[in-house]
C-alpha positions in Angstrom: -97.9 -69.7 157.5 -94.8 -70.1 159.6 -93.2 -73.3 159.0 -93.5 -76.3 162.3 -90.1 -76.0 162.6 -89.7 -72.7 163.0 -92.4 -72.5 165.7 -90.7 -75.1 167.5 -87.8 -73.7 167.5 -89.6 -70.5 169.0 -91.2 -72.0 171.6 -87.7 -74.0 172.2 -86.1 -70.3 172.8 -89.2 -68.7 174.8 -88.6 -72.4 177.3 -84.8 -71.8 177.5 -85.2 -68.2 178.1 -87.8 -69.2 181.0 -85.1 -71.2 182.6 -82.8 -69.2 182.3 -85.1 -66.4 184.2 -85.8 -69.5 186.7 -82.2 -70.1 187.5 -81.0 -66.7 187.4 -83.7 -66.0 190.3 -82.4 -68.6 191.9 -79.0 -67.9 191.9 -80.5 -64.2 193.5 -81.8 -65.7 196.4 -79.0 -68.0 196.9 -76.6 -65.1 197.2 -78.9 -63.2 198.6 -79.2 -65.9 201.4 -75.7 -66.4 201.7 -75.3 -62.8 202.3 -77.6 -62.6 204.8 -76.0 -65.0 206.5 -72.8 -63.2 206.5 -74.7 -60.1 208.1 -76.1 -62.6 210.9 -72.0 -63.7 211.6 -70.8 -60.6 211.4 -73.5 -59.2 214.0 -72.5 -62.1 216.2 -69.2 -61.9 215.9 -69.1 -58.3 216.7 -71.5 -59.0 219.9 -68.6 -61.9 220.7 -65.9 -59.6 220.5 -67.8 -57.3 222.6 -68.0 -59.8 225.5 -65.0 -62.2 225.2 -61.4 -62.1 224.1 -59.0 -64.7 222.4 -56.3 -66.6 225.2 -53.1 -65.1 225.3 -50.4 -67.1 224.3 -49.9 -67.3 227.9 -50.6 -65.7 231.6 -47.0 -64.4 232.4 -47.2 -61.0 234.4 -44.6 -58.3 234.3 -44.4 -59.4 238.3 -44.8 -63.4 237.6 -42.4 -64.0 234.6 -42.0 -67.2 232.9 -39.0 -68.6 231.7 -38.0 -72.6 230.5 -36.6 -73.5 232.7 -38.7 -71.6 235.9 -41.5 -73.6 234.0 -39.3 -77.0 234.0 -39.1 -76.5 237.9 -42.3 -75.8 238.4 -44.1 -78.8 236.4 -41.8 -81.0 238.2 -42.8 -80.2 241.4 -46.3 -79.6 240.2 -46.8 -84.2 239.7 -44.0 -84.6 242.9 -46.5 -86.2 245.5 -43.6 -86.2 247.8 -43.4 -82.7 249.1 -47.3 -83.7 251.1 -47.1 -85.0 254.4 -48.4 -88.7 253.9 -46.5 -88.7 250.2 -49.5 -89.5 248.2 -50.9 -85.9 247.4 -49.5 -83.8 244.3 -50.9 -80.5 242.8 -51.4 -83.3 239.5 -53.6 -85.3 242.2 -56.4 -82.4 242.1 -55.4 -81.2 238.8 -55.7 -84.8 236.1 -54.4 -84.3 233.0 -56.5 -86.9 231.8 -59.7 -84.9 233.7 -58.8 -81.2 231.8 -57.1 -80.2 235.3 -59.7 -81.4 237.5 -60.2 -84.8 239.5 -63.6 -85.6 238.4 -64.9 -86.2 241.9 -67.3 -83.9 243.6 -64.9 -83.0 246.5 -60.9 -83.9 246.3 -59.1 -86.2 248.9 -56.0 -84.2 250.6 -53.2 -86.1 252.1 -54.7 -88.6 254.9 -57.5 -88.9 252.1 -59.0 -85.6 254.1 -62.0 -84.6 252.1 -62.2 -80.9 250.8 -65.4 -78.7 251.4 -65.4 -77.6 248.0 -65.1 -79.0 244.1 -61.5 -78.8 242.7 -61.7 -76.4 239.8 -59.6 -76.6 236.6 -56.1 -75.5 237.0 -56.1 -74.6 232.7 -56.4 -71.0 231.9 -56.4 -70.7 236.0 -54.1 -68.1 236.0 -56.1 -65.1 233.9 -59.1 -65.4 236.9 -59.0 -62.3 239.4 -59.0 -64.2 242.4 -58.2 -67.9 243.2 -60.5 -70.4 245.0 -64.1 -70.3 245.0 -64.5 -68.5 247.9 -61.6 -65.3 246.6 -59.3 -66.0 249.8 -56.5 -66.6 247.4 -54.7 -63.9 245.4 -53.4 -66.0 242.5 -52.5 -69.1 242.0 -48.7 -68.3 243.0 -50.6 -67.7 246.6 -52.6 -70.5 246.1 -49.3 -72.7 245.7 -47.7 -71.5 248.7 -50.9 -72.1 251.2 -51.4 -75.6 249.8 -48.1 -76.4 251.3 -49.5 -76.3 254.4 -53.4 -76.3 253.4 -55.3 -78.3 255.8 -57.5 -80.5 253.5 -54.4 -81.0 250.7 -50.9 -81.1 251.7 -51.0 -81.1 255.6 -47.8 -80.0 256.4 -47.5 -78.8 260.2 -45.4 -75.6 258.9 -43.8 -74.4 256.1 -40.3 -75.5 257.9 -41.9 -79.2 257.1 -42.7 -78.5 254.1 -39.2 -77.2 252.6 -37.3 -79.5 254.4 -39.7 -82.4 252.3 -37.8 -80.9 249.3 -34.8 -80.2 250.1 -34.6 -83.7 251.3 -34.7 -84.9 247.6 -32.0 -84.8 245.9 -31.4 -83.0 242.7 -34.2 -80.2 243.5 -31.2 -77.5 245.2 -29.3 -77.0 242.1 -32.5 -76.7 240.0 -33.7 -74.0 242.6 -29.8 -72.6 242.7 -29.8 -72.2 239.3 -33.2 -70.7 238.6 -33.4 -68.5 241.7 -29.7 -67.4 242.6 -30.0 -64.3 244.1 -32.2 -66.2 247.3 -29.4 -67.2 249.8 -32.0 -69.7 251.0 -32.6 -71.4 247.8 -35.7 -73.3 248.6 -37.9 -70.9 250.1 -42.4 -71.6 250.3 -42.1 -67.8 247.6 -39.7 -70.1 245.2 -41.8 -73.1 245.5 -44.7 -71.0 244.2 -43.2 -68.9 242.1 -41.8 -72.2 240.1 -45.3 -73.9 240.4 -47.0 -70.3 239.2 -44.6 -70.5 236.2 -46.1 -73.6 235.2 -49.5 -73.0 235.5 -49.5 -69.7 233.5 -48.4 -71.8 230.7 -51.3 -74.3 231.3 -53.2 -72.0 227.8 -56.0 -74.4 225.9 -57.4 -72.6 223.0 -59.9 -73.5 221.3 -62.3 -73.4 218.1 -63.4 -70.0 219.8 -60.6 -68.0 219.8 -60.6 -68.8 216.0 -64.1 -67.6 215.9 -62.9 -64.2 217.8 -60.3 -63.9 214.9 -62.5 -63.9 212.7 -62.8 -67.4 211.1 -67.0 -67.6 211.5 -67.0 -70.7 210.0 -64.7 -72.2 213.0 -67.8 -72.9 214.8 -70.4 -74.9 213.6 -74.4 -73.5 212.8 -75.3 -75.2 216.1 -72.4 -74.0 218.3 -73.0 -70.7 216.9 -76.6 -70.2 217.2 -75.5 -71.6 221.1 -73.7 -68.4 221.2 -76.3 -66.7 220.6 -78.9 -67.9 222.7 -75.9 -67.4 225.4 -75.3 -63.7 225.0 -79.3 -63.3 224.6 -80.6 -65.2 227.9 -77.8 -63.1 229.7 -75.1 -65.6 230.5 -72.5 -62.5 229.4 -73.5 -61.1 232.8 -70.9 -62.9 234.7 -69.3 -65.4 231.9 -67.4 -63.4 229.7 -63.6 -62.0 228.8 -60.7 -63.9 227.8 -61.8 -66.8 229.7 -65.1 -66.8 229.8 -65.6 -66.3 233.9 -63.7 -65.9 236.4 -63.7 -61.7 236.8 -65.8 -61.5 239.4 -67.8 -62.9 243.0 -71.3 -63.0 242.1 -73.9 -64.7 244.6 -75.3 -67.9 243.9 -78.8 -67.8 244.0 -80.2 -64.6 242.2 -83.6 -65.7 241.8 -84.2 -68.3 244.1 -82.1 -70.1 246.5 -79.2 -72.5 244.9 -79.7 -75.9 246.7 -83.3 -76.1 246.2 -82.4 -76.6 242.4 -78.8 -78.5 242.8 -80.4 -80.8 245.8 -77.3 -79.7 248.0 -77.4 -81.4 250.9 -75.3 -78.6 253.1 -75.8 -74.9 251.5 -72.6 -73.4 251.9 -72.4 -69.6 252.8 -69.1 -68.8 250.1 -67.2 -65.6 250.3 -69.3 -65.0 253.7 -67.1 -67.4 256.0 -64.2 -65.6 255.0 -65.1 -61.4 255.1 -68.1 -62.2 257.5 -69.9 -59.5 255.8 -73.9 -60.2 255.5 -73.3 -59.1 251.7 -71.2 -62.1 250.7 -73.3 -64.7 252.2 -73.9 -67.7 249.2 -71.6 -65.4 247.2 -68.5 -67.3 245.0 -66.3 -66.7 242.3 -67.8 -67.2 238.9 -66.3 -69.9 237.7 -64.4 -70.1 234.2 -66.7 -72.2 231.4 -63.4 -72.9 229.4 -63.1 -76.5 228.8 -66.3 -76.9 231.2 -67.4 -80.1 228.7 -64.9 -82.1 230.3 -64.8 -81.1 233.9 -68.1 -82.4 235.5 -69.2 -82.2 238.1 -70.4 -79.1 238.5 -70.4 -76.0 240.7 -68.9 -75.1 244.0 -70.4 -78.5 245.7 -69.5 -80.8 243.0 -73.6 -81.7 243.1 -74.6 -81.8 239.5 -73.0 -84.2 237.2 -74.8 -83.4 233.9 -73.8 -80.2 231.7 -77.4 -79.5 230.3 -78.7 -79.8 233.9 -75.9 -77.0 235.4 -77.0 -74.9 232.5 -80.2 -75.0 233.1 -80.0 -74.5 236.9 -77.9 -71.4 236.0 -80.4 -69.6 233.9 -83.5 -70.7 236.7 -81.7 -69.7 240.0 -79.4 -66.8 238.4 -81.5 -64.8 236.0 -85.2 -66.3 235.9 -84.9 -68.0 233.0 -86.5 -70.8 231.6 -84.9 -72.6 228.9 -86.8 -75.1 226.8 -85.0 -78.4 225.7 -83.6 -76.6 222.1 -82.2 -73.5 224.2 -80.4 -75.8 226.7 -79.0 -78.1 223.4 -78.0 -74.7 221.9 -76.0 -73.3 224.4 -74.6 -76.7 225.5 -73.1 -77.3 222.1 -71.8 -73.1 222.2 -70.0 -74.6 225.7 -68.6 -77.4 223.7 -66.6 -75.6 221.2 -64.8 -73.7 223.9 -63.0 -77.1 224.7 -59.1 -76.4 223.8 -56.1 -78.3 223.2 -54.0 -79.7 226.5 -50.6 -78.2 226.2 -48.1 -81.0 226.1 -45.9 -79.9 229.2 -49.2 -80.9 231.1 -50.1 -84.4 229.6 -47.2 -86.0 229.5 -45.9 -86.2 232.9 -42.1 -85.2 233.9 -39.3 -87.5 235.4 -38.4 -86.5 239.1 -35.5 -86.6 241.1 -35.2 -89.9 242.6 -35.6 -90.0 245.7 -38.0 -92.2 248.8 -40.5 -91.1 250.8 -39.4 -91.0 255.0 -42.5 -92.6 256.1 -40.8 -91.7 259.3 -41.6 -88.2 259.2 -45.5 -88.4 258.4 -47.9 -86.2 260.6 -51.8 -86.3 260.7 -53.4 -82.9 260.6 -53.3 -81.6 264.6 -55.3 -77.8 263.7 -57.8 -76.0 261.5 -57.5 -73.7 259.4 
């Protein structure tokens, strides 16, 4: 007869060996698990990369070069309320620093607090869309700098004459124009003044936890921003929000499915790119907006008539594609928008000294035309 001992010491073994077996089974489905997890990133990141890009370290163009101190210029006169015809309006008065380059309001104020038909959009990451403005009747934001000189519902000069003698009447701006454009015999010219502003704007870059999910870090977003992602390429958001930053490539109309202002409550629909080519085809039709940083710049759309980001988004997937989304789909893709909140450079939040100088009150003009 085998001796107790020795049994028990058998049936020791035989228990060990069990959970062993036990814990080597789970260690397979733990790696198994992780790896299959890695296959779900990889096939998302690969259907990221296939939509979007990373920012660019910035937006210079071979025909809009930056330089320090073209940049310098331009953020100075980018805060300089001065160069508006009342003296209260900047470029910084539409575009907050402490708002993400918006003014949080659903239509901006203009000089002689003149209210603006449409929203103010970001001015970060401005510079990579197609087209400026909601409506496209901008080229760029170096256009866009020039006509705001003498926009109707922001600066108000009369004429660009007005305009350039409002800087050239402070002192210290010639010599920074002299210097940074010397081949102009005119020196302050309305090309200089946007050229200077453009400058500063295409340096206005806020990556974000997304670009390092485009490199390839899939851990830079969390489970819930990335199965947001994917709930975002899936319902078709790719459609119009996608490249580098994530919008902003093309007109689309608003109101696929339905019309817009039954679901935003707008109290005046507003025709877009129609008022401007008078083409039938272009009625309700704007440019898609960027969704960069679009967390902190409510409200929302052209109107400034939605407040709430899980309410835009879900307006966007109703009135544009057909869609639907239930309250986990909206929390999904909200939290995807979240991570593609960047850093704000620090040219842009901290605010430059200007040439002293006061304001001619003398010389004020209230708006006399449309435009």
């Amino acid at each position: 007869m085998m001796k107790l001992h020795t049994l028990v010491a058998l049936a020791a073994g035989i228990a060990l060996t069990g959970v062993a077996f036990v814990l080597a089974i789970g260690a397979f489905d733990t790696n198994h698990a992780v790896a299959r997890a890695a296959d779900v990133d990889a096939d998302l990141l690969n259907d990221a990369r296939s939509n979007f890009k990373p920012l660019p370290k910035d937006m210079a163009t071979p025909e809009f070069p930056i330089t320090p101190s073209r940049v310098e210029l331009g953020r100075k006169l980018f805060f300089d309320p001065r160069i508006s015809v009342d003296g209260t309006v900047s470029c910084a008065r539409c575009h907050q620093p402490a708002l993400y380059g918006t003014d949080g309001l659903p239509k901006p104020r203009g000089a002689h607090d003149t209210l603006n038909p449409r929203n103010a959009p970001t001015i970060l990451n401005a510079a990579l869309q197609f087209k400026a403005h909601w409506r496209g009747d901008r080229e760029n934001v170096e256009d866009e700098a020039k006509q705001v000189l003498i926009g109707l519902f922001s600066f108000i000069n009369p004429d660009y004459a007005s305009a350039i003698a409002r800087i050239k009447a402070i002192p210290g701006y010639a010599d920074l124009f002299r210097k940074e454009f010397p081949g102009d015999p005119d020196l302050v010219t309305p090309d200089s003044w946007a050229k200077a502003i453009g400058a500063f704007e295409r340096t206005l870059v806020t990556p974000s936890r997304f670009d390092a999910f485009l490199a390839g870090d899939t851990r830079a977003l969390s489970p819930e921003e990335r199965t947001g992602l994917r709930k975002f390429i899936d319902t078709g958001c790719i459609g119009c929000h996608n490249g580098a930053d994530v919008g902003g490539g093309i007109f689309k109309k608003f109101g696929v499915v339905e019309d817009y202002w039954t679901a935003t409550r707008s109290q005046q629909p507003d025709k877009g790119r129609f008022d401007v080519t008078h083409d039938p085809q272009d009625t309700y039709v704007f440019k898609v907006p960027s969704l960069r940083n679009v967390a902190m710049t409510p409200p929302y759309f052209h109107d400034g008539s939605v407040r709430l980001l899980p309410e835009a988004v879900r307006i966007m997937a109703k009135v544009q594609l057909g869609r639907a989304l239930s309250d986990q789909d909206t929390a999904d893709i909200v939290a995807f928008l979240g991570s593609l909140t960047g850093k704000l450079p620090q040219g842009f939040v901290d605010a430059p000294i200007l040439p002293a100088s006061g304001f001619d009150v003398s010389k004020t003009e209230a708006p006399q035309r449309q435009r």
